[in-house]
C-alpha positions as CSV (number, residue, x, y, z in Angstrom):
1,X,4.3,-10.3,-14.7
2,X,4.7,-8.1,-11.7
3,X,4.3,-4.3,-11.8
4,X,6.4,-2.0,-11.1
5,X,6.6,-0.3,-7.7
6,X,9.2,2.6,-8.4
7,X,6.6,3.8,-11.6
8,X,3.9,5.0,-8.8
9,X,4.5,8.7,-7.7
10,X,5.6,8.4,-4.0
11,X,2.6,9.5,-1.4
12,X,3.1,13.0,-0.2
13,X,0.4,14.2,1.5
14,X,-2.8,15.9,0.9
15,X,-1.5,17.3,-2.2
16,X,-1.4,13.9,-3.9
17,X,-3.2,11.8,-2.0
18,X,-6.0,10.7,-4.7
19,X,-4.1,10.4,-7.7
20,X,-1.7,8.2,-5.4
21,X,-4.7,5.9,-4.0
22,X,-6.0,5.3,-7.4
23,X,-2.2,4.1,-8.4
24,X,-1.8,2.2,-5.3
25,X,-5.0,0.2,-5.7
26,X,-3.8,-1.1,-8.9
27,X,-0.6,-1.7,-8.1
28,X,-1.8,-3.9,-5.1
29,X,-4.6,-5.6,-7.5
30,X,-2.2,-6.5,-9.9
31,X,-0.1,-8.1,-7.1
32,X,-2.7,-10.0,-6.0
33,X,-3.1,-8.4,-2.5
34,X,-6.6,-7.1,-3.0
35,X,-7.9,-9.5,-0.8
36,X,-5.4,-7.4,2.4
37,X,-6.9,-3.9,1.3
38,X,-10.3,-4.4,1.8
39,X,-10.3,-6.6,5.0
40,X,-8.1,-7.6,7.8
41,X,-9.8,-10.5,8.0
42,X,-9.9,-13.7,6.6
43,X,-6.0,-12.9,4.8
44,X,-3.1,-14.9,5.1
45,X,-0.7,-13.0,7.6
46,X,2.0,-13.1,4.2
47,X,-0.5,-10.9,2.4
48,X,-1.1,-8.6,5.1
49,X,2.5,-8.2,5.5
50,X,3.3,-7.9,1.7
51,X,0.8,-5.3,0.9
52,X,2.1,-3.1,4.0
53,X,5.3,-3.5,3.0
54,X,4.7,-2.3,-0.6
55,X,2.5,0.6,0.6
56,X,5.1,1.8,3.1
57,X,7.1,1.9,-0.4
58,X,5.0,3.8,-2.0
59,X,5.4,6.9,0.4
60,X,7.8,9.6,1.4
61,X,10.0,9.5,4.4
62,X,7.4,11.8,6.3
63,X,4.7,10.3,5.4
64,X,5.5,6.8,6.1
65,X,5.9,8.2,10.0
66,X,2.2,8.5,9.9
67,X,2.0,4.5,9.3
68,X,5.2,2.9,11.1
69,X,2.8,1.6,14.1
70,X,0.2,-0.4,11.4
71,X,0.4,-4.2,11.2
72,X,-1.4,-4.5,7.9
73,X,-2.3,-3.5,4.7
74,X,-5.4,-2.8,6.0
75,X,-4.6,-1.0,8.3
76,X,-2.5,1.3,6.5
């Protein structure tokens, strides 16, 4: 069953960064895209790209600026 993207509080800033990290990281476990958060290596370029897309997602307007340029999960 896949989890649900629009339950994580969206990424902010500062102010909610770690409480926001700790939801991301599940949210990407539990999608199977672990694998694209801890390395840029050795991923299939589909995992890379699904994990950046959903972490792009995951944040406000403002800060999604701050990660337009990244071609990865990783990365981001």
């Amino acid at each position: 069953m896949a989890g649900k993207l629009g339950q994580i509080t969206k990424l902010k800033g500062s102010e909610n960064y770690q409480g926001w990290a700790i939801m991301a990281k599940a949210y990407l476990l539990r999608e199977g895209l672990s694998e694209a958060i801890a390395s840029a290596e050795n991923t299939h370029d589909r995992m890379q790209e699904k994990s950046l897309a959903d972490i792009i997602l995951m944040c406000e307007y403002n800060t999604a600026n701050h990660i337009q340029a990244c071609k990865t999960g990783f990365e981001a």
